[in-house]
Each structure stands twice: as structure tokens, then as C-alpha cells.
C-alpha positions in Angstrom: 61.1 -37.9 75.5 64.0 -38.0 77.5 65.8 -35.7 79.9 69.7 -34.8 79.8 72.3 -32.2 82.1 74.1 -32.0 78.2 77.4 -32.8 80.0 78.8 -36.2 78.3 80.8 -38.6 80.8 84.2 -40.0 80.3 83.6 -43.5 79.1 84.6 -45.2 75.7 82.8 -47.1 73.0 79.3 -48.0 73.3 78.7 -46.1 76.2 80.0 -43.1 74.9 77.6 -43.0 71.5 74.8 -43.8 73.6 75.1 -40.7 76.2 75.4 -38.5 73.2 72.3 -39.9 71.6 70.7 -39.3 74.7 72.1 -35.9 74.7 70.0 -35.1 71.6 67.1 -36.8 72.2 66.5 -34.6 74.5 67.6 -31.3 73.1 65.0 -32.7 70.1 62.4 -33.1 72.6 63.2 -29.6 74.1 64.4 -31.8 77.4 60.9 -33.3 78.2 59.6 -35.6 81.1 56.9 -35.1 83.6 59.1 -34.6 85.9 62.1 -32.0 86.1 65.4 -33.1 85.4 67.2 -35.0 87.6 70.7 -33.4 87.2 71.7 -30.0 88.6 70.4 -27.6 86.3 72.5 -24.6 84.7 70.6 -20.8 84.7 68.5 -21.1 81.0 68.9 -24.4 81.0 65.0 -25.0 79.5 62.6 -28.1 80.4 58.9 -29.0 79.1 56.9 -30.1 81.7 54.8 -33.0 79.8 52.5 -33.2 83.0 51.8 -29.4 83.0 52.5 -29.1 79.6 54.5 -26.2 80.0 58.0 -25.5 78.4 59.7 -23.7 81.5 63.3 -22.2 82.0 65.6 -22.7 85.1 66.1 -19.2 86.7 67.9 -18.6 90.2 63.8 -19.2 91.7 63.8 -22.5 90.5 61.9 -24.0 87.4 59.5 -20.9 85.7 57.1 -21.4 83.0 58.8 -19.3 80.0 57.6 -15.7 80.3 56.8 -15.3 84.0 54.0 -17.1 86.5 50.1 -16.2 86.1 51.3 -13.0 88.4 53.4 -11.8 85.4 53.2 -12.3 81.6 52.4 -16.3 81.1 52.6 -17.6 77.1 51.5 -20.5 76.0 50.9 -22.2 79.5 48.0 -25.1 79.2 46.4 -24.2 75.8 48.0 -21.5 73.4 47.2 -17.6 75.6 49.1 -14.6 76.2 48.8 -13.3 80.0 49.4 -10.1 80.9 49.3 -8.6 84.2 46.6 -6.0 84.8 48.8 -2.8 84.3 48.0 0.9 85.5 47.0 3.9 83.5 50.9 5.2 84.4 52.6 1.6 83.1 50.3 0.0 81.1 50.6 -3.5 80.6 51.0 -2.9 76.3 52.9 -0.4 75.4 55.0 0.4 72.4 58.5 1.6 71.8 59.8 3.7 75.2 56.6 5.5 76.0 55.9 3.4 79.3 52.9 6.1 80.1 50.6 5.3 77.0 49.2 2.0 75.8 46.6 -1.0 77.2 45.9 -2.3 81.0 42.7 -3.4 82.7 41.8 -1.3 85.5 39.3 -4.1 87.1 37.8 -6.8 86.0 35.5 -7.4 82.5 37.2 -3.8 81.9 40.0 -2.8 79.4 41.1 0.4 79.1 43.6 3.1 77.0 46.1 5.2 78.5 47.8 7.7 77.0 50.6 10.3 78.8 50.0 8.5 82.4 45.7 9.7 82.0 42.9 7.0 81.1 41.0 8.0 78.1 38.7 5.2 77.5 37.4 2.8 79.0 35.6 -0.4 77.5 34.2 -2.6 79.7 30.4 -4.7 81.5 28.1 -1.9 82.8 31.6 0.6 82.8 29.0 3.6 83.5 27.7 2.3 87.0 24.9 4.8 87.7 21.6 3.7 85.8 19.3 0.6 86.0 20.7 -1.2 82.8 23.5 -3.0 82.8 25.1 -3.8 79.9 28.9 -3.8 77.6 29.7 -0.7 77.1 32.7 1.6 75.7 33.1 5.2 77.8 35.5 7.6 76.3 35.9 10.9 78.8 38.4 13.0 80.8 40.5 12.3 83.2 38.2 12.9 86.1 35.1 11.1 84.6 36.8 8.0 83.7 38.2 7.4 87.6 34.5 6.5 88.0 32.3 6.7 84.5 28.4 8.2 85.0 25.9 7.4 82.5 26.0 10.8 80.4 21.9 10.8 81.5 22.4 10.7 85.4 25.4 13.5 85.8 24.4 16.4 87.8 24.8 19.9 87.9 26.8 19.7 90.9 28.7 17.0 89.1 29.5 19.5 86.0 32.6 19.3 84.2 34.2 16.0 86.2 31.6 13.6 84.5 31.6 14.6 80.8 32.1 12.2 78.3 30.5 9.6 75.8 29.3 6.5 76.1 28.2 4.0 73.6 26.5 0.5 74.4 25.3 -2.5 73.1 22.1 -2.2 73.1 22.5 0.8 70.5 22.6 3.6 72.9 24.4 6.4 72.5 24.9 9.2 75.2 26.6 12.4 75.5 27.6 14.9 78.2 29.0 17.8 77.7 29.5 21.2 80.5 30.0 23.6 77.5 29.6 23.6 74.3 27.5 21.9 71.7 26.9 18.1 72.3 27.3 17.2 68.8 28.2 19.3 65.8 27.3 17.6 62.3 28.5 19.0 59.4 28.2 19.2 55.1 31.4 20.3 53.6 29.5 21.3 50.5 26.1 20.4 49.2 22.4 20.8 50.7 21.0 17.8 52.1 20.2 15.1 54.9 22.0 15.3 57.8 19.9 12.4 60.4 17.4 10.3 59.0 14.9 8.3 60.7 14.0 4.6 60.3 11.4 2.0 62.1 12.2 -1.7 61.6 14.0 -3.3 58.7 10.8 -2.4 55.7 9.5 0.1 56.8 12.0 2.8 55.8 12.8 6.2 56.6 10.2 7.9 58.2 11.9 11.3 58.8 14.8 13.3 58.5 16.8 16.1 59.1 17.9 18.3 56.3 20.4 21.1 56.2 21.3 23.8 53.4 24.1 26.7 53.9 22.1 28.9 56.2 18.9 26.4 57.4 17.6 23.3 59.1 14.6 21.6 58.4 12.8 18.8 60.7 10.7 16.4 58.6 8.3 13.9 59.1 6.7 11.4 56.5 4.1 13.4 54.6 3.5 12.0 50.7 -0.1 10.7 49.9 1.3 7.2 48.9 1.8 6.5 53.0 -2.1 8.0 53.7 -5.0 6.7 53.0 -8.7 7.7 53.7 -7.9 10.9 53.8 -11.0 13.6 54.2 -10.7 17.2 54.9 -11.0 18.7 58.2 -13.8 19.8 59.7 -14.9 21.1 62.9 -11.5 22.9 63.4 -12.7 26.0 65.0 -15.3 24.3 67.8 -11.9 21.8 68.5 -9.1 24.6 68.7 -11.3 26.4 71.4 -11.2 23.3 73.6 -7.4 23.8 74.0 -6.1 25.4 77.1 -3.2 27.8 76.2 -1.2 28.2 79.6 1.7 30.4 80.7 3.7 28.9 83.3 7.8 28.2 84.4 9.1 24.6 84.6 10.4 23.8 88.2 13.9 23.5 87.0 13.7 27.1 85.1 11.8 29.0 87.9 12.9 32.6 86.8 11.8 31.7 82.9 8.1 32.2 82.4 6.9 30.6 79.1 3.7 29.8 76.7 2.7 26.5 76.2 0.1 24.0 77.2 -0.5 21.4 79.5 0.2 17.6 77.9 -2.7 15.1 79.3 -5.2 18.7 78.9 -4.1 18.7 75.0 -4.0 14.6 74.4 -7.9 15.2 74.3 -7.9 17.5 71.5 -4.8 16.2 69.5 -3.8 13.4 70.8 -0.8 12.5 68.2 0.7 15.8 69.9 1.5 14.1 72.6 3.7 10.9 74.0 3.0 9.2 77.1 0.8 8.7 79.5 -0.6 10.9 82.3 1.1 10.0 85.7 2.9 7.3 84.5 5.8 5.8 86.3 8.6 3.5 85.9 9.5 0.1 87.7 11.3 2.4 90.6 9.1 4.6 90.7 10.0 7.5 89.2 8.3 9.4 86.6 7.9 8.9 83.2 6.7 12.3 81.6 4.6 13.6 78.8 5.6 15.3 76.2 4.5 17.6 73.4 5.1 18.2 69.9 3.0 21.4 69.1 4.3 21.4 65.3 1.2 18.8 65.3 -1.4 21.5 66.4 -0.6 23.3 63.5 -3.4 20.9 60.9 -6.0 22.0 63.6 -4.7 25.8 63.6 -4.6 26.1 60.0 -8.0 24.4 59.3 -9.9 26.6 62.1 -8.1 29.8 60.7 -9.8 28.9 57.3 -13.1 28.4 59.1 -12.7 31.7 61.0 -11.7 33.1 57.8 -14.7 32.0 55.8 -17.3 32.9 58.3 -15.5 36.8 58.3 -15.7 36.6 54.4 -19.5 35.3 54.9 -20.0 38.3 57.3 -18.7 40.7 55.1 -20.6 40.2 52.4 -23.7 40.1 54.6 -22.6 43.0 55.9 -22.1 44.8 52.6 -25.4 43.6 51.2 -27.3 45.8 54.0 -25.1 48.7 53.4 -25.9 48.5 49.8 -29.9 48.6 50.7 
């Protein structure tokens, strides 16, 4: 290591030789020392700081660590990084070629987002959807409104409407979507009849429904082939079962001027209970409620096996019936 203002002294001989030697020792060791050198430096006249271990360049500041100071780009100071300073959406701290107004920045902390013509349009960052009770990695891509402060897709509002659309996908496998207008999510076969969204539980247990599409139909499917069943009987008792259901008309609270048919969930869990999910009154950890739900494709077994019933006993009657018209 040695340290050196490259200007050689008049002298002669020996003393000469040795300045020069000095001279390139230290441009060999990029001018190195723990401390700066002790000549006047020239502007670009570079220095590695063995202490710091930092190679730094004389500027009209004083001695800079090459690149800029931790408020401005910083390469290669104390292990081998690139620093970057945070950037805006309108100069983003990457950017390519001339266009100043799209590329990379962070807008906070744990957060890294993508510009493009001076508007954010994705965000990727810890929990970057604030409004929800999991937090969690995340990646957000929405407008320009919805990204200034991302919503869970699941908490917008009405009120909130078009501002807070967008997509959010998160590492614990969630995917949500919000949309003002339009259909959510459009899947689509260019050219042959087939699955669209299937269905798994756990890594063995394969597929256990799917969605199928042809040219002009959709089809919802659930596992159904006698190798998954087994003690299987036939129904009975359909008839005295299907008049214990309560058949209600009534409007959801949300939909007041929409009066519909339907049933009541905890009123039907008696009679079918794989119809429904959930449990009556239940709540979650804040408080709020965690609501039923039906599936009334799964009254149809019962429906079907008391029609045959109510079939049979007509057929019954009818020939009872003709037998006394006959005497």
C-alpha cells in the first residue's frame, strides 16, 4: 500500500528511481492507506480508504465514496451493493434510455414499485394493501388512484367505486380482484371443449371438481364416480324429509327492492346438512360475522328421490283407482 500526489520531485540518482517506484506502487494499489493522502489532491484524483474500505474520488466536496454518499447512488461501499436512492413515480430511481418518467423507485419502505409515463402501476411490497386483518408480502397492480393508497380488493366500498380497483396477489396464495365494471375475470378456450378451473385438496388427493366449458355452455362439477363412494344405499324417506324444508321468499338487506326464493341456511342444515357451510351465528376474532351459506344444487338427491316417491304412490293410486272403476 502506499499513497502518492503522482508529481515526481527534482532530485537525481537513487532518489529519483525511488519516488517513481513509489509513484506506481500506489497507482497498483489504487492509492491505498487508511488514511487520505497527505499531498494536495487534484479533482478525480481516486483514493481507497483501507479503513472504510472504500475506493473514493476527490471532488470539489472533498473525498466521496465512488458513485455518491448513502443519500445518492453508493457501489461497492463495505461489502459488494448497489444503492439507489428511493426515487418517485415521476423520476424513478431505474430508468432506461431517456424516458425519466417510467422505470423502478420505492415509494416507502419494504415497498418497490413500477412507474410508467410519470403514474404508479404496481406496487410490490409487506402488507402493500393496508385495510384487512392479515398482513402479509404482497404484489398490487391497479390505477393510478388505487395505488396512491392500495385497499384489499375485499374491503373497497361502494362509495370507494372506481378509485380502488385493482389486483392483488399474496403469499399466502391469495388472489383478489376488484373491478367497478365489467367482468372480474374472463377465461377463455381458443378452440376445443374442456376444463377451464379445476379443483384440488392437498397434495394426493386430486381433483375434486372442475369447471368445464364447450362453445355455447358452462358446467360446474363436483366429484361423483362410484370408485370415491362407498356404502352407498338408496334413498329413502325422501318425501317425509323434503316437507321439513321451509321454502321462504324474502330480499337480502343489501338488495332491498329484489324480492327472491330461497331458504333460510341454519333452518335447511337440519334436513341437508352438506347444503350448507358454516355455522349458525358464528363470528370472527373482531367480531364480525362469519355467514352461512347454501348450495341448493345439493337438495336436488332429496328432490329427485321424493318426486319418485310422490310419483309412485300416484301410480299406486291410479291403479287403485282404476281397479274400482273397473267393478
Amino acid at each position: 500500500m502506499a499513497t502518492h500526489s503522482y508529481e515526481i520531485a527534482n532530485g537525481s540518482g537513487q532518489a529519483v528511481r525511488l519516488d517513481i517506484n513509489q509513484a506506481l506502487t500506489a497507482i497498483r494499489s489504487s492509492n491505498s492507506s487508511q488514511v487520505q493522502p497527505s499531498e494536495t489532491p487534484v479533482l478525480g484524483q481516486t483514493w481507497y480508504d483501507t479503513n472504510s474500505n472504500e475506493l473514493k474520488v476527490y471532488k470539489s466536496s472533498g473525498w466521496q465514496a465512488v458513485g455518491g454518499t448513502a443519500s445518492g447512488a453508493l457501489i461497492g461501499s463495505g461489502s459488494t451493493r448497489v444503492q439507489l436512492t428511493a426515487g418517485t413515480k415521476a423520476l424513478p430511481s431505474v430508468y432506461f434510455g431517456t424516458d425519466t418518467t417510467s422505470g423502478f423507485y420505492a415509494p416507502a419502505n419494504n415497498e418497490i414499485a413500477l412507474s410508467l409515463q410519470d403514474y404508479t402501476y404496481l406496487r410490490i411490497g409487506y402488507n402493500v394493501a393496508a385495510q384487512g386483518a392479515t398482513p402479509n408480502r404482497a404484489l398490487f397492480l391497479g390505477n393510478a388512484a388505487s395505488l396512491t393508497t392500495p385497499i384489499k380488493p375485499y374491503s373497497v366500498t361502494n362509495a370507494q367505486g372506481p378509485t380502488s380497483q385493482g389486483l392483488m396477489v399474496s403469499e399466502l396464495g391469495r388472489l383478489q380482484i376488484c373491478a367497478d365494471g365489467g367482468p372480474s375475470i374472463q377465461l377463455n378456450r381458443t378452440s376445443t371443449d374442456g376444463r377451464m378451473i379445476d379443483f384440488a385438496r392437498g397434495s394426493t388427493g386430486g381433483t375434486v371438481g372442475h369447471i368445464n366449458m364447450t362453445a355455447s355452455a358452462v358446467s360446474y362439477n363436483t366429484g361423483s364416480d362410484y370408485r370415491l363412494k362407498e356404502n352407498v344405499v338408496d334413498l329413502t324417506g325422501a318425501k317425509s324429509r323434503l316437507q321439513q324444508l321451509l321454502p321462504k321468499r324474502f330480499n337480502f338487506i343489501n338488495t332491498p327492492d329484489r324480492t327472491v326464493d330461497g331458504f333460510i341456511a341454519h333452518e335447511t342444515q337440519t334436513i341437508v346438512p352438506e347444503s350448507i357451510t358454516g355455522t349458525k351465528d358464528e363470528v370472527d376474532s373482531d367480531g364480525n360475522a362469519v355467514h352461512q351459506a347454501i348450495d341448493q344444487s345439493k337438495l336436488v338427491p332429496l328432490l329427485t328421490a321424493a318426486l319418485q316417491e310422490a310419483f309412485a304412490e300416484i301410480a299406486s293410486l291410479t291403479t287403485r283407482v282404476a281397479t274400482l272403476e273397473a267393478n
